[in-house]
GUGUDREN-671884 format. One record per residue: residue in three letters; x, y, z of N, C-alpha, C, O in turn. Coordinates in steps of 0.1 Angstrom, whole numbers, plus 5000, padded with zeros to 4 digits. Last residue first. Layout:
GUGUDREN-671884
['ala', [X, Y, Z], [X, Y, Z], [X, Y, Z], [X, Y, Z]],
...
END
This chain:
GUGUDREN-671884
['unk', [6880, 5659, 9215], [6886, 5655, 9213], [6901, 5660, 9207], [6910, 5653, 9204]],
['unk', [6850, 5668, 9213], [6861, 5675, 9225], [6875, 5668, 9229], [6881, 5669, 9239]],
['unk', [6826, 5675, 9196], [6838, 5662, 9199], [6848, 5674, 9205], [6851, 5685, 9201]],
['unk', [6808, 5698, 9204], [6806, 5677, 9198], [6816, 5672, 9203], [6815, 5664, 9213]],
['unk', [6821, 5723, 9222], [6820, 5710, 9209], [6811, 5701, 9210], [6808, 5697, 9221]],
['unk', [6807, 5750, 9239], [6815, 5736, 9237], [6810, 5731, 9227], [6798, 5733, 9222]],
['unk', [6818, 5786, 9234], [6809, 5776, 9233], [6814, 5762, 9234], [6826, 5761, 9231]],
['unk', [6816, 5818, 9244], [6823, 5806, 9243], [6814, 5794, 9242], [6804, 5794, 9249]],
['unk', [6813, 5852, 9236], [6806, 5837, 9233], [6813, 5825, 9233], [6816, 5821, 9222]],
['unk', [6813, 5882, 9241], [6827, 5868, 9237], [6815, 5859, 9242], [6809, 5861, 9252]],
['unk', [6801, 5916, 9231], [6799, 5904, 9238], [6808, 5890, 9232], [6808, 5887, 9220]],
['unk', [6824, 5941, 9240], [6813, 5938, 9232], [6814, 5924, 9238], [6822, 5920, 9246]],
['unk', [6844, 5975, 9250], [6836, 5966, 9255], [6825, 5954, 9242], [6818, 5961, 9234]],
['unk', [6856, 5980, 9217], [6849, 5985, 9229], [6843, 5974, 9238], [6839, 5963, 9233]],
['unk', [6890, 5979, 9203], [6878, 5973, 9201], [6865, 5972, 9211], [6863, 5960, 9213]],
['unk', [6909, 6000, 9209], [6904, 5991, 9194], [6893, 5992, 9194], [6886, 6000, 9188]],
['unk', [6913, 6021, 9226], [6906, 6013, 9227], [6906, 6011, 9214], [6902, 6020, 9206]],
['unk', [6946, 6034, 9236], [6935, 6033, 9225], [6928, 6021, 9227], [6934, 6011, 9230]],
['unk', [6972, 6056, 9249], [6965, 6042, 9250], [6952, 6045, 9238], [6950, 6056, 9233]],
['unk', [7008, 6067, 9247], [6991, 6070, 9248], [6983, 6055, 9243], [6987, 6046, 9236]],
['unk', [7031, 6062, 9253], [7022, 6066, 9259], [7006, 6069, 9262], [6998, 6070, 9271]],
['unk', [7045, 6054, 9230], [7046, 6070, 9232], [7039, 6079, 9243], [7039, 6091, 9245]],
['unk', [7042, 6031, 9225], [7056, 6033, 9236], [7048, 6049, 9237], [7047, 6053, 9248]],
['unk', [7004, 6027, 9232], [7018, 6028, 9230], [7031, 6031, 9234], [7032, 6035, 9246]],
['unk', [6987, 6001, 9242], [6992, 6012, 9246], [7004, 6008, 9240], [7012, 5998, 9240]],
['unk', [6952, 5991, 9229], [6967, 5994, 9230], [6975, 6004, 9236], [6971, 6015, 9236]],
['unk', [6929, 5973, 9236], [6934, 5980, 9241], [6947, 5977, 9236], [6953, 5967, 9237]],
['unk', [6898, 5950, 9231], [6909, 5956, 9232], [6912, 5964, 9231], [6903, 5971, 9226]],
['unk', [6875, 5934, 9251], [6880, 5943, 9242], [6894, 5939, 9242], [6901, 5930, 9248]],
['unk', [6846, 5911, 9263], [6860, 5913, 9259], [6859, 5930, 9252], [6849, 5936, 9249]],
['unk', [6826, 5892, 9283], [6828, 5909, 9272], [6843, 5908, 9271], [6851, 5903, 9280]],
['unk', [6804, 5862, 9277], [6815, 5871, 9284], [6815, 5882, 9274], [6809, 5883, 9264]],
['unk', [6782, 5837, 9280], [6788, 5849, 9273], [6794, 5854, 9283], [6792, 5853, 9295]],
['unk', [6794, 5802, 9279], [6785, 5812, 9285], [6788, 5828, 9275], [6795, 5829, 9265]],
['unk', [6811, 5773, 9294], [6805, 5774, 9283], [6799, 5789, 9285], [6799, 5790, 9297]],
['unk', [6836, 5780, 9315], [6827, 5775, 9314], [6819, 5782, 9300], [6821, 5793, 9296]],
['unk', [6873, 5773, 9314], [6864, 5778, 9310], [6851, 5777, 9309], [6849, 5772, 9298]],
['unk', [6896, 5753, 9304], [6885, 5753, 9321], [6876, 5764, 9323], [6871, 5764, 9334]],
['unk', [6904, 5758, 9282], [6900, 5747, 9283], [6889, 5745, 9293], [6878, 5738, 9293]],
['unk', [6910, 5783, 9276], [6894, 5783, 9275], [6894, 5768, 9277], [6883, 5764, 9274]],
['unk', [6940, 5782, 9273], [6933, 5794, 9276], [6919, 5792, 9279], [6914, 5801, 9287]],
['unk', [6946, 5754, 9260], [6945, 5758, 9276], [6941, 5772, 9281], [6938, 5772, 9293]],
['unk', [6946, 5763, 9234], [6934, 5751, 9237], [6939, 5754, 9254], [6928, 5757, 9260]],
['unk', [6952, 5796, 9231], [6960, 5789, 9228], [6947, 5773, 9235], [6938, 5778, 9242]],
['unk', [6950, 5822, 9208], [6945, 5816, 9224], [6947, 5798, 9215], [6945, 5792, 9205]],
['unk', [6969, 5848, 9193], [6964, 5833, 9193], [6961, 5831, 9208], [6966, 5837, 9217]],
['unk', [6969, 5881, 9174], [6960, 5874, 9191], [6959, 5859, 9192], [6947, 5855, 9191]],
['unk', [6987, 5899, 9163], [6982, 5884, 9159], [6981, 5878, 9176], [6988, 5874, 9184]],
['unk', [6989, 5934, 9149], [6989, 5923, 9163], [6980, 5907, 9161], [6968, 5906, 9158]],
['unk', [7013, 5942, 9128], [6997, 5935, 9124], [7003, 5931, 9136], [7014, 5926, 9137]],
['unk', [7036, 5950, 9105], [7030, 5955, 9123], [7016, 5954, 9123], [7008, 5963, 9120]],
['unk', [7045, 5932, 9089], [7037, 5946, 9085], [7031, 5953, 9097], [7022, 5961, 9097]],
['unk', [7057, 5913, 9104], [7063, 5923, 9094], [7054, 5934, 9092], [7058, 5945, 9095]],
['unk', [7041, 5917, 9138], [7040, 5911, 9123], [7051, 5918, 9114], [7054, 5929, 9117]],
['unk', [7050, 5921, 9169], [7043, 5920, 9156], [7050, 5915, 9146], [7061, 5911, 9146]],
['unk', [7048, 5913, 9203], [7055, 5912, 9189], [7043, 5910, 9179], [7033, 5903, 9180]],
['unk', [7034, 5920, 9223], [7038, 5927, 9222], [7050, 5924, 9212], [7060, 5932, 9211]],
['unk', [7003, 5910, 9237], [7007, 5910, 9225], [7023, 5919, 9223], [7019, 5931, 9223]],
['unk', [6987, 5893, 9262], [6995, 5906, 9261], [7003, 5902, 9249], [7011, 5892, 9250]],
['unk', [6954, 5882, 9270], [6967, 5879, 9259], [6973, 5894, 9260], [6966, 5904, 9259]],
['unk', [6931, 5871, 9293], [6934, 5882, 9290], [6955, 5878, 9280], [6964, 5873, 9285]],
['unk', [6903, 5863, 9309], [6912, 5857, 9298], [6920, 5871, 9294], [6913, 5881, 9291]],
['unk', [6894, 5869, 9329], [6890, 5852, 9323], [6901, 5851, 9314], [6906, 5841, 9311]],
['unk', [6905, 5894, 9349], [6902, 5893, 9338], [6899, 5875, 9338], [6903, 5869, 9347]],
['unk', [6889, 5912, 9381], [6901, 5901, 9373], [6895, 5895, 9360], [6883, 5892, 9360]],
['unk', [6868, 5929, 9387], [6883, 5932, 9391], [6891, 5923, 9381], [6899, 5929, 9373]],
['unk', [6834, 5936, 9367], [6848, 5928, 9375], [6860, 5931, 9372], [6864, 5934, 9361]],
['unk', [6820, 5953, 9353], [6823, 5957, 9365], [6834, 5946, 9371], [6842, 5950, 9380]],
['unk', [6818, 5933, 9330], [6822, 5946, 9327], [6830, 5948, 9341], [6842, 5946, 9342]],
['unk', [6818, 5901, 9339], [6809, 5912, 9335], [6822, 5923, 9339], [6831, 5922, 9346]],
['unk', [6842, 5884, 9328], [6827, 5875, 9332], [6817, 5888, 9326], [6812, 5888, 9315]],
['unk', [6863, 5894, 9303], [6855, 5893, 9316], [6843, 5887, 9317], [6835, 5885, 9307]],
['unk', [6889, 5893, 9281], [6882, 5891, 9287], [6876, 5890, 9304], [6882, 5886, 9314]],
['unk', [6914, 5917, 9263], [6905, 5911, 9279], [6893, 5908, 9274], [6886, 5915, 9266]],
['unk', [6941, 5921, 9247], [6932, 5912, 9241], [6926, 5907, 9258], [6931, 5897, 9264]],
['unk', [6967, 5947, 9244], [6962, 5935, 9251], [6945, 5933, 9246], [6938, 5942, 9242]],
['unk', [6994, 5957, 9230], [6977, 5952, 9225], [6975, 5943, 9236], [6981, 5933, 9237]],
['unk', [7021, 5978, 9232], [7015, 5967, 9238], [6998, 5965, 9236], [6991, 5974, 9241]],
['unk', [7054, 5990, 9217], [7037, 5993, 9219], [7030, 5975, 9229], [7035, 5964, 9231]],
['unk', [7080, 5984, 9220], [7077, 5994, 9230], [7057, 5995, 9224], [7049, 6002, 9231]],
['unk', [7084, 5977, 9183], [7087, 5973, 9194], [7081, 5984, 9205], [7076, 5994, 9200]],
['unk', [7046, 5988, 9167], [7064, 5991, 9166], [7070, 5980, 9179], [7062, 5974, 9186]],
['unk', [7025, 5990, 9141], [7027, 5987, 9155], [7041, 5981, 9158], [7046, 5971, 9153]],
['unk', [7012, 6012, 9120], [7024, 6000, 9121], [7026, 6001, 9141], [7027, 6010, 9150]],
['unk', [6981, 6023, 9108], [6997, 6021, 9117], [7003, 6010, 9119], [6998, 5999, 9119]],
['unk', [6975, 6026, 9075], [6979, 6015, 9081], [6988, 6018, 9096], [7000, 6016, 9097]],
['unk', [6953, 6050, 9068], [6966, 6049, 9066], [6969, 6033, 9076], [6960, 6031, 9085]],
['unk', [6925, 6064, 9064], [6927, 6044, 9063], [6939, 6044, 9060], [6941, 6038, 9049]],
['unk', [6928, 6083, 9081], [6931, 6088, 9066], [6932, 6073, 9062], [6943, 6071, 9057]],
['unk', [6926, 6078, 9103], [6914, 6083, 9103], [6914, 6085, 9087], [6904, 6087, 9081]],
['unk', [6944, 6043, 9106], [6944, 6056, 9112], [6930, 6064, 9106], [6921, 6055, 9103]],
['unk', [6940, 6008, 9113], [6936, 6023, 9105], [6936, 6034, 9111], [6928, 6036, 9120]],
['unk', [6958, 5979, 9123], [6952, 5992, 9128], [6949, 6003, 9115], [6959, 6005, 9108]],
['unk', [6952, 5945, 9123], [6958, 5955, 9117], [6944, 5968, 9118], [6932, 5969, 9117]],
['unk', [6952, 5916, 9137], [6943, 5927, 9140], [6953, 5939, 9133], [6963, 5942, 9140]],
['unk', [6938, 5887, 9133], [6946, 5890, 9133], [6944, 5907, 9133], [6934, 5911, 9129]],
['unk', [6932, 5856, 9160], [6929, 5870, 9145], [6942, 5880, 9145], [6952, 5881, 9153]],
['unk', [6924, 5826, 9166], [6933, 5834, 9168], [6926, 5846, 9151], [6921, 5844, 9140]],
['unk', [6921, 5792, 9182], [6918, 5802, 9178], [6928, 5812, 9178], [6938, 5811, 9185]],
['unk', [6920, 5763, 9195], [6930, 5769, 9188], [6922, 5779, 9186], [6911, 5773, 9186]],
['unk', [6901, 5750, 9221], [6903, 5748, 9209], [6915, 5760, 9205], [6920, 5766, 9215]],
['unk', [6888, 5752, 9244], [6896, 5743, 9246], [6897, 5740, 9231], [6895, 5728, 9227]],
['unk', [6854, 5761, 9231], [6863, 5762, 9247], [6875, 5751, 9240], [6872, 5742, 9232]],
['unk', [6856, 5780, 9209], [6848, 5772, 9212], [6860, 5767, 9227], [6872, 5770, 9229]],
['unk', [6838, 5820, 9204], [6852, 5811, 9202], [6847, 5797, 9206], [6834, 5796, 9207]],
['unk', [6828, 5849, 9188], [6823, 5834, 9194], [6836, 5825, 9191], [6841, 5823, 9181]],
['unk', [6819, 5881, 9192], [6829, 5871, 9189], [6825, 5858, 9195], [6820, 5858, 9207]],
END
């Protein structure tokens, strides 16, 4: 994933079960969206707690131009992670590599 520092971004993330059934993500569930410098660090760079969805229970991750403003240009790892009301947690998306980049116009 490649984002650009101190800009709007944002996805949208709808879940498949193993039968490509749609889960619906309910009040009481939570998607969080981390980043890290590296893997092994304690504190996240960036990290969004999602806990309203969509009509169709779709998690919508916006980072907002202050999220990555003071951010230095570089690669980082991100995933995500849901935990539901029922308890049980799920990696989405595995550890993988976040690419922040700066603009031209930083305007």
């Amino acid at each position: 994933m490649t984002m650009f520092t101190g800009k709007t971004e944002g996805f949208t993330l709808i879940l498949y079960d193993e039968d490509d059934a749609v889960i619906v993500l309910v009040t009481g569930d939570t998607v969080y969206f981390s980043v890290k410098e590296k893997l092994s660090d304690d504190s996240y760079i960036l990290q969004k707690e999602i806990t309203s969805f969509s009509a169709a229970g779709a998690a919508i991750v916006e980072i907002d131009p202050a999220d990555t403003s003071s951010l230095d240009a570089g690669d980082y790892i991100y995933d995500v992670q849901v935990n539901y009301a029922s308890g049980d947690k799920s990696n989405l998306v595995e550890p993988s590599s976040f690419t922040l980049k700066r603009g031209v116009t930083d305007d």
